[in-house]
C-alpha positions in Angstrom: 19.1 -4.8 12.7 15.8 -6.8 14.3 15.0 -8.7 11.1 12.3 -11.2 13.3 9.9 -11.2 16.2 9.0 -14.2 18.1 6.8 -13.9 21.2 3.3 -13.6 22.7 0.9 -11.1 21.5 0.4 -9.0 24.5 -2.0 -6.0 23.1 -3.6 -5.1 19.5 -4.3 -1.5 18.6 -4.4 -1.4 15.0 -2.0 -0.4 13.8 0.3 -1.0 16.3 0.4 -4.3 18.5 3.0 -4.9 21.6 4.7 -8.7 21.1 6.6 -10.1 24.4 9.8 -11.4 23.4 11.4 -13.0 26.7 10.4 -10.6 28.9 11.1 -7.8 26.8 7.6 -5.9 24.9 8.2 -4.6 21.3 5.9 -1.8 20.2 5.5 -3.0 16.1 3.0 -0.9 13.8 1.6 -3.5 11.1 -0.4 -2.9 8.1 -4.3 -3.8 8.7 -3.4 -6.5 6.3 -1.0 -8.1 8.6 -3.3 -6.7 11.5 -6.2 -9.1 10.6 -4.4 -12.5 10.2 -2.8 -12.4 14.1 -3.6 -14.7 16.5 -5.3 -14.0 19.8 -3.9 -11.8 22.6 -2.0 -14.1 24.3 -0.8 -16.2 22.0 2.6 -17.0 19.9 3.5 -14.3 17.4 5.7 -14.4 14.4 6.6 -11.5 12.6 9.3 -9.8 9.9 10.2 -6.7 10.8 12.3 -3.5 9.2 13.7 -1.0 12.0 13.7 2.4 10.9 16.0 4.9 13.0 15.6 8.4 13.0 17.0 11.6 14.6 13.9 11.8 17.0 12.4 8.1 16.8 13.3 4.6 16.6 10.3 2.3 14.9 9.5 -1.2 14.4 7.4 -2.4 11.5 6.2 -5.9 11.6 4.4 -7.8 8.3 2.7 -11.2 8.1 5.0 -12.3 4.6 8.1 -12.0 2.8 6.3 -10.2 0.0 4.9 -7.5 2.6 8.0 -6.5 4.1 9.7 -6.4 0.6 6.9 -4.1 -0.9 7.2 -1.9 2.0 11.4 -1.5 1.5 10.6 -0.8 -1.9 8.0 1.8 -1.0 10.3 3.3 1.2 12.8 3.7 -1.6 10.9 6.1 -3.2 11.5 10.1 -2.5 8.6 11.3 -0.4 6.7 8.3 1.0 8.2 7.8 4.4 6.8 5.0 6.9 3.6 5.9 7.9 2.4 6.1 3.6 4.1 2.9 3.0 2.2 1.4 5.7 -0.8 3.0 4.6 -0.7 2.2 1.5 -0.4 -2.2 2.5 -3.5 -1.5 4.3 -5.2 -0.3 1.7 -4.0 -2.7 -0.6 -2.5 -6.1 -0.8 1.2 -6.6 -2.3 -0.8 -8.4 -5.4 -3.3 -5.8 -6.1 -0.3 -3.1 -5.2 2.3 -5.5 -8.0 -0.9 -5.8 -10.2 -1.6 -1.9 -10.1 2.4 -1.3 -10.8 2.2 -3.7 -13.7 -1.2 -2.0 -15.2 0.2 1.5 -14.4 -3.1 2.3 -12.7 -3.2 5.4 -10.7 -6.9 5.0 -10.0 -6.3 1.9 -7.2 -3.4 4.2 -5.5 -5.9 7.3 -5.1 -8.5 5.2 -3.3 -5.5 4.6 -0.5 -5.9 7.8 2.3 -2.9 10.3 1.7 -2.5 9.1 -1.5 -3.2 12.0 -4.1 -3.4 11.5 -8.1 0.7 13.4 -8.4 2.0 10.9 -6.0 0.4 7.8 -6.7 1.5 8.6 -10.5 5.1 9.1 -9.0 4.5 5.7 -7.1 3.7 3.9 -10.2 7.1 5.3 -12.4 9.3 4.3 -9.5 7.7 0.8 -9.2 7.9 0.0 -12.6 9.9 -2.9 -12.8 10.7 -3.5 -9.1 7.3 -4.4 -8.0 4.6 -6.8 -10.3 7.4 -7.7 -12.7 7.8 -10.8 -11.4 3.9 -11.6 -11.0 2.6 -11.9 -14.2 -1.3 -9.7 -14.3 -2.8 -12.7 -14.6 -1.6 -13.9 -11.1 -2.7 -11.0 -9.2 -5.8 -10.4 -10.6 -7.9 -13.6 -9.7 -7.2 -15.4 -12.4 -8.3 -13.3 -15.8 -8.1 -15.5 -18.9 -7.3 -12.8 -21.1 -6.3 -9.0 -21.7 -10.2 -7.8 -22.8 -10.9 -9.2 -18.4 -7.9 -7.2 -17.8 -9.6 -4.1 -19.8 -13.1 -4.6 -18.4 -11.4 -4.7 -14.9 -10.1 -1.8 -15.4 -12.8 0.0 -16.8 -15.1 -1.1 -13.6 -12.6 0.3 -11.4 -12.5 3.4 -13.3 -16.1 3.8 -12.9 -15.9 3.4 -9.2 -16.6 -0.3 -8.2 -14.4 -1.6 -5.9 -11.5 -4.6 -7.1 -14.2 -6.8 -4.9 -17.6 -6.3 -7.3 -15.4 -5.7 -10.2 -14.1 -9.0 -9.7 -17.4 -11.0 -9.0 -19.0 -9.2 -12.0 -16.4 -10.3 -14.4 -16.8 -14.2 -13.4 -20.4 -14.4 -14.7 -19.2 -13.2 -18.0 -18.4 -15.6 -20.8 -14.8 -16.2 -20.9 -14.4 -15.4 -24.7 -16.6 -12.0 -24.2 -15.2 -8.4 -26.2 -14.4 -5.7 -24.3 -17.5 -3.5 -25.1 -19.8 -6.1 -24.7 -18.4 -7.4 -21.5 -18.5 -4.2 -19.9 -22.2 -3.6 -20.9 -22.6 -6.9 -19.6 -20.7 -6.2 -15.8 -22.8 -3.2 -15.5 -25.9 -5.2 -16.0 -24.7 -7.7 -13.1 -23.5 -4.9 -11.1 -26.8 -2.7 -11.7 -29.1 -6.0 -10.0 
């Protein structure tokens, strides 16, 4: 029903923020993602939004992209994450690392998100599979790895608790034609400094 938001930011209070339009204030929750690129109070606001009715509230969700609002209808989708977990979940990770995740089937990046527990991020992945990350090849969502062995020593660093961050700053000082073993022992010597 209220597909776009045009107006001045009037407040910001993660996660919700309160955008003027004509005289009229719209109370929008946005993911932290969304949250940190808006301009100053004050100032002109664009946002997509999805409207969500229901029997004892009516909520507007606001996101910075296309891509955004699209992962959070498709989150939606899925039996048991209402609103507030879909919304969560963005602002714990972006739609590339979410697609990127999908497209790895790795439950250990859902966990990290708060509410997010090992049965339904597993749940999250099945229903994705296909609808989210298809189109973004792992390559394009994961900073640019050359080859499936980054992809595995990615993984592994995640696995062992690094964040997506170090994992990925370890694994560009590694060779670019470096085995999966090796490349590991390698990270963890970077990482270890």
């Amino acid at each position: 029903m209220i597909g776009k938001l045009t107006g001045t930011l009037l407040e910001k209070s993660p996660p919700q923020v309160l955008v003027d339009c004509h005289g009229v204030g719209y109370e929008v929750d946005v993911p932290m993602s969304t949250f940190y690129n808006l301009p100053a109070v004050g100032e002109t606001v664009s946002l997509l939004t999805h409207f969500v009715v229901r029997e004892d509230a009516q909520l507007l969700f606001g996101f910075g992209s296309v891509e955004e609002r699209n992962a959070f209808r498709q989150l939606l989708k899925i039996s048991g994450v209402g609103a507030r977990t879909a919304l969560s979940i963005l602002s714990g990770l972006s739609v590339a690392d979410l697609a990127q995740a999908v497209t790895a089937q790795e439950a250990g990046r859902l966990v990290k998100v708060p509410g997010i527990g090992k049965k339904t991020a597993e749940r999250l992945l099945l229903e994705l599979k296909g609808k989210l990350g298809a189109e973004l090849p792992v390559v394009a969502g994961s900073g640019g790895l050359q080859n499936e062995a980054q992809l595995d020593i990615l993984q592994a660093l995640v696995a062992l608790g690094y964040s997506d961050k170090e994992a990925q700053l370890a694994l560009k000082a590694l060779p670019p034609d470096v085995g999966v073993s090796e490349g590991i022992k390698l990270a963890l010597k970077a990482l270890a400094r």
